[in-house]
C-alpha positions as CSV (number, residue, x, y, z in Angstrom):
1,X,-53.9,17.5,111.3
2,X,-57.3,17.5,112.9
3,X,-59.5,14.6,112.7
4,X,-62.1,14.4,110.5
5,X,-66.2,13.3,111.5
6,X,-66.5,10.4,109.5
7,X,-68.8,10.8,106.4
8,X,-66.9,13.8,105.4
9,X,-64.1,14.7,103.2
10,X,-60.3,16.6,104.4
11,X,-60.3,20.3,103.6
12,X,-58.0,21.1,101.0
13,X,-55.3,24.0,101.3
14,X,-55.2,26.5,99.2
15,X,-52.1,25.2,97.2
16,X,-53.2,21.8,97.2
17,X,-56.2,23.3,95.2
18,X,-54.2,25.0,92.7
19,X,-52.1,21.6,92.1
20,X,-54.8,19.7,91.3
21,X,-56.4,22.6,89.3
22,X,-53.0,22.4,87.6
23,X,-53.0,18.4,86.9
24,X,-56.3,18.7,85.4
25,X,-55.7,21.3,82.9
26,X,-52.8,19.4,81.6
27,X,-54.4,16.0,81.6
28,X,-57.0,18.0,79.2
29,X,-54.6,19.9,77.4
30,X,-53.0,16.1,76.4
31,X,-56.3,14.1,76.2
32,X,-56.9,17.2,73.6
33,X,-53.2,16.8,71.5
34,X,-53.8,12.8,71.6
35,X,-57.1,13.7,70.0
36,X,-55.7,16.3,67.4
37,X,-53.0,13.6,66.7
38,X,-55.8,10.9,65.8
39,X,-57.5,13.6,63.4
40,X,-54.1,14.4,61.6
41,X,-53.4,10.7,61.1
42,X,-56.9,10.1,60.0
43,X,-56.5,12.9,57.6
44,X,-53.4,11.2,56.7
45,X,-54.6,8.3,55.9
46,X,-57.5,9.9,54.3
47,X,-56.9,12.1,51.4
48,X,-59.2,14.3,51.4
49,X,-57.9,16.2,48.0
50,X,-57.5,12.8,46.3
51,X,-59.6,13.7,43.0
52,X,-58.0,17.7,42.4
53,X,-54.3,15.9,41.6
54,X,-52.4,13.8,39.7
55,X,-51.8,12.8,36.1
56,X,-53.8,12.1,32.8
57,X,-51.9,9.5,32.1
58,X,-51.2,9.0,28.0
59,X,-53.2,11.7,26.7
60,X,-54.1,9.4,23.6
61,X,-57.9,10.9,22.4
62,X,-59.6,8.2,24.5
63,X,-62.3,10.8,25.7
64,X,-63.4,14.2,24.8
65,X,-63.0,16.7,27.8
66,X,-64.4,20.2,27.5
67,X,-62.3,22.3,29.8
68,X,-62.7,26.2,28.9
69,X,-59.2,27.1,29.0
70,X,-57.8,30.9,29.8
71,X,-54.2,31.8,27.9
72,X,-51.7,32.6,30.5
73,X,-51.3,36.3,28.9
74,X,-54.9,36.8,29.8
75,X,-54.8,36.1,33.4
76,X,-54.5,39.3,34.8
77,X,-56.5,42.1,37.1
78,X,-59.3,41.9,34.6
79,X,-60.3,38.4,35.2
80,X,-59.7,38.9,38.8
81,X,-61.7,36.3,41.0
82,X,-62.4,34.4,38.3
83,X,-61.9,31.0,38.1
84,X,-59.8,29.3,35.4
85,X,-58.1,26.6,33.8
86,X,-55.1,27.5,32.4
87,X,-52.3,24.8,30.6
88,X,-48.7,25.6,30.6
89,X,-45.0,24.1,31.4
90,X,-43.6,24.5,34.7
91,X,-40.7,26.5,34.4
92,X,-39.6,27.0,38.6
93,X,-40.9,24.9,41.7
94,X,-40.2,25.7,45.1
95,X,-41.7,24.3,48.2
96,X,-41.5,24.8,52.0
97,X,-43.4,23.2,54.4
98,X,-47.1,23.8,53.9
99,X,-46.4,26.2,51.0
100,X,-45.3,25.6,47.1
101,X,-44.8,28.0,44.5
102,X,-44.7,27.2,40.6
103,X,-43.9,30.1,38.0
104,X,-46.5,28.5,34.9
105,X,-45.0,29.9,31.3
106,X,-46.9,29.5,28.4
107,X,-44.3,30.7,25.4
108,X,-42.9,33.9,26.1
109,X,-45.7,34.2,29.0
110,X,-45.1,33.7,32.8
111,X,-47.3,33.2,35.8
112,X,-47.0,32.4,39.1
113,X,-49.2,29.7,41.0
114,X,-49.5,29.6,45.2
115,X,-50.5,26.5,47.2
116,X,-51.6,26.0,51.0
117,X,-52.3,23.3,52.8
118,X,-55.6,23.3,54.2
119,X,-58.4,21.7,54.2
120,X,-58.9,21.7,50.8
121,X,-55.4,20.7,49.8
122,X,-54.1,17.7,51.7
123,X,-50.7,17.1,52.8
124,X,-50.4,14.4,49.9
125,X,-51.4,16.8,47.1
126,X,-49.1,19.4,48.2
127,X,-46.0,16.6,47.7
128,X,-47.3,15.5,44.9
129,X,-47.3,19.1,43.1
130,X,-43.8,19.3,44.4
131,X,-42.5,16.6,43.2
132,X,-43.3,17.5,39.6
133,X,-40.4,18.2,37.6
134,X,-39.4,21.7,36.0
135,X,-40.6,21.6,32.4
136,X,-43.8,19.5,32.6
137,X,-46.7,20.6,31.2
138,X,-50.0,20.8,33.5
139,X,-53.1,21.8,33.5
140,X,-54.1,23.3,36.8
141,X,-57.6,24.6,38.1
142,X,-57.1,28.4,40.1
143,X,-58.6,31.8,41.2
144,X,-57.0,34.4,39.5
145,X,-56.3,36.8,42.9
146,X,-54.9,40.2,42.9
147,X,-51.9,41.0,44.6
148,X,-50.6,43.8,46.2
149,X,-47.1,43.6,45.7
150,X,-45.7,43.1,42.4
151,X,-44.2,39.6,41.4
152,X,-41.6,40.7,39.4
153,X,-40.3,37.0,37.9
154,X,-43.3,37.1,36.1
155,X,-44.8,38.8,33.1
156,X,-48.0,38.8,35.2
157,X,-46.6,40.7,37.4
158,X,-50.2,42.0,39.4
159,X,-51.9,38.4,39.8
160,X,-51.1,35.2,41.1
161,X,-53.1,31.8,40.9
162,X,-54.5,30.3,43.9
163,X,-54.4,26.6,42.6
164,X,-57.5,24.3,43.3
165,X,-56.4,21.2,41.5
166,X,-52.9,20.3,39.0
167,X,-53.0,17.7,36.6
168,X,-50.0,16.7,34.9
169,X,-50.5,16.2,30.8
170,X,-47.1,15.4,30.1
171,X,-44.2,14.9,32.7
172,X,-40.3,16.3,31.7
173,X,-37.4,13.9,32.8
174,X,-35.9,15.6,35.9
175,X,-32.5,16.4,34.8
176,X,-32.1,18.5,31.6
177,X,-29.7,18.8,29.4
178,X,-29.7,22.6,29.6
179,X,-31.5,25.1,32.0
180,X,-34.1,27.2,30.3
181,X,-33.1,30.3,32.0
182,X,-29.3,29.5,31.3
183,X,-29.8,29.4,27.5
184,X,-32.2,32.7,28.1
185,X,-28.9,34.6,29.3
186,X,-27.0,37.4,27.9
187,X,-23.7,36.2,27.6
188,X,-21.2,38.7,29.6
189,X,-19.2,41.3,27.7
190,X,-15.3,41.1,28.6
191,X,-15.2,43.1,31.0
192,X,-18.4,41.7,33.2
193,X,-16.4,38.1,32.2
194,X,-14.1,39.3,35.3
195,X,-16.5,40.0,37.8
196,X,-17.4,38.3,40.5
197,X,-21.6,37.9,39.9
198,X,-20.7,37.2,36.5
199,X,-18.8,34.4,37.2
200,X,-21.6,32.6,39.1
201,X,-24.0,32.4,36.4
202,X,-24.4,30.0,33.5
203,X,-24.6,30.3,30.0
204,X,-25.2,27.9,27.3
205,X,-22.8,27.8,24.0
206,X,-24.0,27.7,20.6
207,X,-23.8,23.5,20.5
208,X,-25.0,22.7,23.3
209,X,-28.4,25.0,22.2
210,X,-28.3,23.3,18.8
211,X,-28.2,19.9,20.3
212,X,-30.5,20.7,22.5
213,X,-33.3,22.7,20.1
214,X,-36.3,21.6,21.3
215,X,-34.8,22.6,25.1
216,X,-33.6,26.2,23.1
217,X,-36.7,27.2,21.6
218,X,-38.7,27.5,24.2
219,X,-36.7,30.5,25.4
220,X,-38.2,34.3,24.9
221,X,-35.6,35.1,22.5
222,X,-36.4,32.2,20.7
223,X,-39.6,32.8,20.3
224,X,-38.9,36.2,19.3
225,X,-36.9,35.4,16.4
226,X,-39.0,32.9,14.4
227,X,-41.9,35.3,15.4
228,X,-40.3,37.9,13.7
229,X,-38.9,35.4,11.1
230,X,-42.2,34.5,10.3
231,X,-42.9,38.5,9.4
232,X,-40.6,38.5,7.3
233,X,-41.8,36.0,5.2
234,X,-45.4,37.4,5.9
235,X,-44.6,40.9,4.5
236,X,-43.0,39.4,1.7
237,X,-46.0,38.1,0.9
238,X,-48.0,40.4,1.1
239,X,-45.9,43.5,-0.6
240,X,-45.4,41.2,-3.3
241,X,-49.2,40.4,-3.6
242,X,-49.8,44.3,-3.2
243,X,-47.7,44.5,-6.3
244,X,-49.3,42.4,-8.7
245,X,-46.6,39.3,-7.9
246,X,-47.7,35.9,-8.4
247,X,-46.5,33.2,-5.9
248,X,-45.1,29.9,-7.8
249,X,-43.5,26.6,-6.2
250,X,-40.4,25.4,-8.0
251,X,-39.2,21.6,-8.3
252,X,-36.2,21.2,-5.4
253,X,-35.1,18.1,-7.7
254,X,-33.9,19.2,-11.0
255,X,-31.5,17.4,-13.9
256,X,-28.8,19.9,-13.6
257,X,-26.8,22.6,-11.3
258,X,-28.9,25.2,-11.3
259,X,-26.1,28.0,-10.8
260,X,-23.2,25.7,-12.8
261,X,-19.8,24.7,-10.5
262,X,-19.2,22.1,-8.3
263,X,-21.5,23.5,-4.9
264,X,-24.0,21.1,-5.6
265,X,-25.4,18.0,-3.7
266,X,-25.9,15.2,-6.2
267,X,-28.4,12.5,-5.5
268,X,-29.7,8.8,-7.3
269,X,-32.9,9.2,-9.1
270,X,-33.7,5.8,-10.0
271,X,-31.2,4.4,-12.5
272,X,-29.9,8.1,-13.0
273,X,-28.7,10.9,-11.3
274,X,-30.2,14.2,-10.1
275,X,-29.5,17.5,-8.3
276,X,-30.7,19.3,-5.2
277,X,-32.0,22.7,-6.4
278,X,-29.4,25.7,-5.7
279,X,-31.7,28.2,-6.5
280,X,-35.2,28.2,-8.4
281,X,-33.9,30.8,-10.9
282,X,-34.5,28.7,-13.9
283,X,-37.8,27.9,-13.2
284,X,-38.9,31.7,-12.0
285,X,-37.4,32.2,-15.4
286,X,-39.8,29.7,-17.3
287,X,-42.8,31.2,-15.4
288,X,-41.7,34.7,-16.8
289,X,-41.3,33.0,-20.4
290,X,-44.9,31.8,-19.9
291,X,-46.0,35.0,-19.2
292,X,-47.0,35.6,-15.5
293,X,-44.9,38.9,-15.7
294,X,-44.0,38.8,-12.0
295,X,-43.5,35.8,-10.1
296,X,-41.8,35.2,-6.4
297,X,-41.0,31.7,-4.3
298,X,-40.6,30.4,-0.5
299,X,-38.8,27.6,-0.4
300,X,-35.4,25.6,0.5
301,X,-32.1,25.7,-1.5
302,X,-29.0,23.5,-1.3
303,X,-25.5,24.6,-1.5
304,X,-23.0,21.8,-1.5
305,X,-20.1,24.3,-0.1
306,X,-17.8,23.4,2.6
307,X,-18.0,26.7,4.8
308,X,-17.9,26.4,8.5
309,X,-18.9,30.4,8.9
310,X,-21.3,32.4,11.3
311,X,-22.9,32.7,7.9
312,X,-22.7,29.9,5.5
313,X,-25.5,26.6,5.7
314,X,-25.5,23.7,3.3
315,X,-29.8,24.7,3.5
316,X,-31.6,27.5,3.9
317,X,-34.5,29.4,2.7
318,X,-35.2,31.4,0.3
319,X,-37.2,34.2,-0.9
320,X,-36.8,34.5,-4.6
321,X,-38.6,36.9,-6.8
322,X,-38.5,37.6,-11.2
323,X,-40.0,40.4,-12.9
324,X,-40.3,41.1,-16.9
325,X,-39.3,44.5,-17.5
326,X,-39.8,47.1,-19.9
327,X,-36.1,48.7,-21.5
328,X,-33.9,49.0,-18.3
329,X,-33.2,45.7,-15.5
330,X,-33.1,49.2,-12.8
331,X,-36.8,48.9,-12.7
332,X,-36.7,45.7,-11.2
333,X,-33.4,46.6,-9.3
334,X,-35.2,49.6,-7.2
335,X,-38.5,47.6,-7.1
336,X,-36.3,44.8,-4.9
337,X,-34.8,47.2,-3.4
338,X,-38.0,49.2,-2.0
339,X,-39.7,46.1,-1.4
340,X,-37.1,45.3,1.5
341,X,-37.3,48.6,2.8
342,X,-40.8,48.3,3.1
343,X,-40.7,44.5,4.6
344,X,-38.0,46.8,7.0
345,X,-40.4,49.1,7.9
346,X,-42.9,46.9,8.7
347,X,-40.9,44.8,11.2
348,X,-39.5,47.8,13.4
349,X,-43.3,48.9,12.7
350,X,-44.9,45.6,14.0
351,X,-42.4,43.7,15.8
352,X,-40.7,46.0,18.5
353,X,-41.5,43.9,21.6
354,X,-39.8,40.7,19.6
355,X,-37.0,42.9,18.5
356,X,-36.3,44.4,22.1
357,X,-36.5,40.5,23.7
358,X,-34.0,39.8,21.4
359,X,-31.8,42.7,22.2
360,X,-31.9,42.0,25.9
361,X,-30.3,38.9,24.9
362,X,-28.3,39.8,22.0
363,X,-27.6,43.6,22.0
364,X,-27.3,45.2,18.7
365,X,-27.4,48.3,17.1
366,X,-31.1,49.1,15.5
367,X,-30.9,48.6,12.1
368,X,-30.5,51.7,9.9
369,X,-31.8,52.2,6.3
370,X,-32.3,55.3,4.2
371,X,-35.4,56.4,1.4
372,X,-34.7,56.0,-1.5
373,X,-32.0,53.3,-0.9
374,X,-28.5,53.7,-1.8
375,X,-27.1,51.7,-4.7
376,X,-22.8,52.2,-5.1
377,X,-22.0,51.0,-8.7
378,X,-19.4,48.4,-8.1
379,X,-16.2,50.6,-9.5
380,X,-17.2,53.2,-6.9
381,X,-17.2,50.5,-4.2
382,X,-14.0,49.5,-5.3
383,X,-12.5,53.1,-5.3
384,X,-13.9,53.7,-1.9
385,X,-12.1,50.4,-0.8
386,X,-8.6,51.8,-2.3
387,X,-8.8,55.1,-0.4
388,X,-8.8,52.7,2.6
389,X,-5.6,51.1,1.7
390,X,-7.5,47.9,0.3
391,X,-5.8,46.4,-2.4
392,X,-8.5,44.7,-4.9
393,X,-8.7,44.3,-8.7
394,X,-11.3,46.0,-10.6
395,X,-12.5,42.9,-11.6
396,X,-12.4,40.7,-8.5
397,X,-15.3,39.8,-6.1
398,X,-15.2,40.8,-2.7
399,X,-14.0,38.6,-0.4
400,X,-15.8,38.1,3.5
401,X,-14.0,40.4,5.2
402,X,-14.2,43.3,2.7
403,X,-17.7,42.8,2.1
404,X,-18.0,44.2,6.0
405,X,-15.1,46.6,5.5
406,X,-17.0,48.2,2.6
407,X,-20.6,47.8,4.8
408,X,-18.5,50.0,7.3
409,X,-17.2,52.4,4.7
410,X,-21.3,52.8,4.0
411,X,-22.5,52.8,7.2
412,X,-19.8,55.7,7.9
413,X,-20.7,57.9,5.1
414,X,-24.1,56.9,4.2
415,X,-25.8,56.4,7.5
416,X,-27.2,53.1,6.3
417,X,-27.3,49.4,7.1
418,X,-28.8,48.4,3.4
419,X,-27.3,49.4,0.2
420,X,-27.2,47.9,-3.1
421,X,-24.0,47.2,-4.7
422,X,-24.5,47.2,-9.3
423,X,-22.8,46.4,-11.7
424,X,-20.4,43.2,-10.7
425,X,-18.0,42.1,-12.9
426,X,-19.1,39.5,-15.4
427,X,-16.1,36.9,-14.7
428,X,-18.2,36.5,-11.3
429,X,-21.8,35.6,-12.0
430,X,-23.3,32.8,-13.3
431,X,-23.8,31.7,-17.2
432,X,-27.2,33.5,-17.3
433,X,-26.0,36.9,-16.6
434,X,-26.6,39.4,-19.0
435,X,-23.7,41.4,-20.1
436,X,-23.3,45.2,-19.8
437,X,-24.1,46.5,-23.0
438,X,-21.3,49.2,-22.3
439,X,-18.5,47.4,-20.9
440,X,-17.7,43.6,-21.6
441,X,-15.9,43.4,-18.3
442,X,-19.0,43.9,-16.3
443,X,-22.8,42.7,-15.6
444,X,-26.6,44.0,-15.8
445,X,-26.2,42.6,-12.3
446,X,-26.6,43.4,-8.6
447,X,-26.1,42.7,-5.2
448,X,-28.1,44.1,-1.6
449,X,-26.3,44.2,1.7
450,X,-27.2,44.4,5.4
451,X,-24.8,45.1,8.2
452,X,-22.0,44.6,5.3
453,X,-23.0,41.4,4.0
454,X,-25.1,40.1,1.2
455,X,-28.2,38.7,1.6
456,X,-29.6,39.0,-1.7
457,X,-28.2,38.1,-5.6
458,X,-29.4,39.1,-8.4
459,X,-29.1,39.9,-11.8
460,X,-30.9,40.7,-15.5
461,X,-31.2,37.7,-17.0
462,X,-30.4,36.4,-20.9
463,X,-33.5,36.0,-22.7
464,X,-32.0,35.0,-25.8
465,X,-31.9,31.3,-26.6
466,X,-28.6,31.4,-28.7
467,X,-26.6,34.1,-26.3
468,X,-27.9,31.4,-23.4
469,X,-26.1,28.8,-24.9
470,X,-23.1,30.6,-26.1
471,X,-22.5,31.7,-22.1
472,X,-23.7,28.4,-20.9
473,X,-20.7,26.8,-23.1
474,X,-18.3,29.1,-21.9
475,X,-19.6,28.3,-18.5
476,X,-18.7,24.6,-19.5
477,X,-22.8,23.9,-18.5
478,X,-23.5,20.6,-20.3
479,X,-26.5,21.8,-22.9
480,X,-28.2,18.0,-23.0
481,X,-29.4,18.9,-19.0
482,X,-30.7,22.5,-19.2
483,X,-32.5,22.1,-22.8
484,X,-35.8,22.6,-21.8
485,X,-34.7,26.0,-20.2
486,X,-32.9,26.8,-23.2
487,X,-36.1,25.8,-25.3
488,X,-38.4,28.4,-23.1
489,X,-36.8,31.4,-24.7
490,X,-36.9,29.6,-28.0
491,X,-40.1,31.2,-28.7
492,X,-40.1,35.4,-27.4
493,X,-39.5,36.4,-23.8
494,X,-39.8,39.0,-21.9
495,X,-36.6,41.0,-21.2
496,X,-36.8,40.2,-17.3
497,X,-34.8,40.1,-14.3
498,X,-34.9,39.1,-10.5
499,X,-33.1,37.4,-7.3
500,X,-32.9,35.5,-4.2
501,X,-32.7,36.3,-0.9
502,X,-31.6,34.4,2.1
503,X,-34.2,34.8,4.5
504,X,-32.0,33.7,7.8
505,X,-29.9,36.1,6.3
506,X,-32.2,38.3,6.5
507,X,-33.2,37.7,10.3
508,X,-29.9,37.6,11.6
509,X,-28.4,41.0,10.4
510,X,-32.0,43.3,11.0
511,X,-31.4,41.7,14.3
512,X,-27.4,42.0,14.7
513,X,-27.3,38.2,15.9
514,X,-23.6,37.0,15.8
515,X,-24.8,33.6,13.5
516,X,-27.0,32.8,11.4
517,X,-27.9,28.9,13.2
518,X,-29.8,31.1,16.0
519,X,-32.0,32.2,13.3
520,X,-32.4,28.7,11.4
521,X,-34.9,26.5,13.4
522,X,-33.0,23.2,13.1
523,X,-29.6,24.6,10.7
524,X,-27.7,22.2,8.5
525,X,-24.1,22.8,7.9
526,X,-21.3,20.4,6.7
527,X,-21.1,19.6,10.4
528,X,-24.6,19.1,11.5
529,X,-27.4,16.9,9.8
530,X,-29.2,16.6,13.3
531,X,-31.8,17.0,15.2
């Protein structure tokens, strides 16, 4: 190497150049990562999104907040770019790195909700939001944003939410009892029972729902049923109204067994003894003696029997209606009788997306009636029974299984679901019964079926004092306990008739449900007082 005149600097090769141009850019390309490093641990320790998370707390009225709130089956390409609050549970969380995804429902309504880190939502908020467990409720802050490709898990399938802040206003425990999309299932038939994909998924039995209501109701059938349950008794309202009906409330505690036998729950009543109502008949009866011509109830009745069936509880509601007549008990016979087919009507009318949610769950026929109804006299049902090879008395009451025998014999020849079923044998109703005028043996009574079971009684009542207590004695009824009944047709009554109707009944066979507890919001049998 050359020397070099002093006061100047060596000349540099060429690839000595390029190594030092080298070393530079990576000292800067380190001095820069060092430097991003500090910002990401200052942002760290500095959260940024600190005020758009977190949880109210006990919400316990301490302040008044006024937050404008959209319903989840509103958000949609409407209200695009808008933004809302919305309040719902969180029914799936998933998260993955910077991103989470929760699916919001609100009832039978589903949403789903994206997050991104960035500098608007920090790295804490994003855990925080993840960490949330599946069935809380929140409230979150978002910009309704249109998407391009359909989320299918969702009901609002063309929108998403593009969360701004998520406040927790009541927080689940993290492990539950029962999944909500388990209990939301469609139990497998036999044969997908031996599938493989079949096999994988869960389904929740009827206990384990009842137990576990509060978890079971918040399903889409759920809500279905007691939406279309609440219809029911809604358009029995208002048919009755529409027909000059009165509504009445009856007293649940009453001196003595409404319907006579032993299917009674007795209970103290200070220094005596009273009875759980089994059916308001003897008071719709008084109303009618006091002249209010047409009266109906809502309300509970008690049955003290010991049946562990799909259709049998120890409580349920019923729909009970009484009507004065002028010379013949069929006026108020085919008056019941067109009243249900209306109320029927009315549901597959008005209730179709409840009715197919239900289906998807519980598959069922759709319920079939005909106009004007059917009615069999009972000898005719019992004929039809003995060309089948059924063995029955003329005057013996059908048993269960016959009852949905016979409903098939109908439904085979008829083309109906609903039928009315006159004239029952006297031996089988209670003391109040009017006889057949005609034939001893029988009743001025009735019964209505759906599906091949009943699920309504009724019957012209007596409306003489002395024949009341003639049957009541031969009934074995003690007199002292039902003489204020006895003393309301002591002074003229109407020659009147009526019945009662289950309404759960009712729900579960319009709907083909396999037992009557899925359509009972908390059902009380001889096994089950609770929840």
């Amino acid at each position: 190497m050359a020397d070099v005149p002093e006061g100047e600097q060596p000349k540099l090769s060429k690839k000595e150049l390029n190594k030092l141009a080298r070393k530079a850019k990576k000292d800067e390309k380190a001095a820069e990562k060092g430097e991003n490093q500090q910002q990401s641990a200052a942002m760290e320790q500095e959260d940024y999104s600190k005020d758009f998370y977190g949880s109210y707390g006990l919400v316990n009225s301490k302040e008044k907040k006024e937050l404008n709130f959209l319903r989840v089956k509103e958000v949609n390409v409407a209200n695009a770019t808008k933004d809302i609050w919305v309040r719902g549970r969180v029914h799936t969380i998933r998260s993955k790195g910077r991103n989470c995804f929760i699916v919001l429902r609100q009832g039978v309504y589903t949403v789903q909700i994206a997050m991104f880190m960035n500098d608007k939502i920090s790295k804490q908020m994003l855990k925080f939001v993840s960490s949330i467990s599946k069935e809380s409720i929140i409230d979150v802050f978002a910009t309704i944003n249109k998407v391009e490709t359909p989320i299918e898990s969702c009901t609002q399938k063309d929108v998403e939410l593009l969360a701004q802040q998520v406040f927790v206003v009541s927080s689940s425990a993290p492990k539950l009892p029962l999944q909500i999309e388990d209990a939301s299932r469609r139990a497998p038939t036999d044969e997908e029972k031996n599938s493989e994909q079949e096999n994988q998924l869960a389904v929740v039995n009827l206990d384990t729902r009842l137990d576990n209501r509060v978890l079971d109701l918040r399903t889409t059938t759920s809500h279905a049923i007691f939406r279309i349950q609440a219809g029911i008794c809604n358009q029995f309202r208002n048919i009755l109204d529409a027909r000059g009906f009165v509504e009445i409330m009856a007293p649940k505690i009453i001196s003595a067994p409404s319907e006579g036998g032993a299917n009674v729950f007795e209970v103290s009543y200070f220094k005596g003894s009273a009875y759980l109502a089994q059916s308001p008949q003897l008071y719709k009866q008084m109303a009618i003696a006091g002249d209010f011509e047409k009266v109906y109830t809502i309300g509970p009745v008690f049955r003290a029997e010991d049946s562990n069936t799909h259709r049998h509880m120890t409580e349920f509601v019923g729909l009970d209606l009484e009507m004065a007549f002028n010379f013949h008990y069929h006026e108020v016979m085919e008056t019941i009788a067109q009243v249900l087919t209306q109320l029927f009507k009315g549901l597959q009318q008005n209730y179709q997306d409840e009715i197919s949610a239900v289906g998807n769950q519980y598959p069922a026929e759709p319920f079939q009636f005909c106009e004007p109804p059917l009615i069999l006299k009972y000898p005719d049902a019992i004929a039809l029974l003995r060309e089948h090879k059924v063995e029955i008395g003329d005057e013996e009451d059908l048993s269960t299984p016959v009852e949905k025998f016979l409903g098939k014999l109908v439904k085979e020849k008829y083309h109906t679901d609903f039928y009315v079923l006159d004239k029952f044998p006297l031996a089988v109703r209670p003391f109040y019964t009017m006889p057949d005028a005609h034939d001893g043996r029988y009743s001025n009574s009735y019964d209505m079926f759906m599906r091949g079971e009943e699920i309504l009684s009724g019957a012209q009542r007596i409306h003489d004092a002395d024949m009341l207590v003639e049957r009541a004695k031969h009934h074995q009824v003690d007199l002292a306990k039902i003489q204020s009944y006895i003393d309301a047709f002591k002074y003229g009554c109407p020659p009147h008739a009526g019945g009662g109707i289950g309404l759960e009944r009712v729900t579960m066979l319009f709907l083909g449900l396999h037992n009557i507890r899925l359509a009972s919001l908390f059902p009380r049998d001889p096994k089950r007082l609770t929840p």
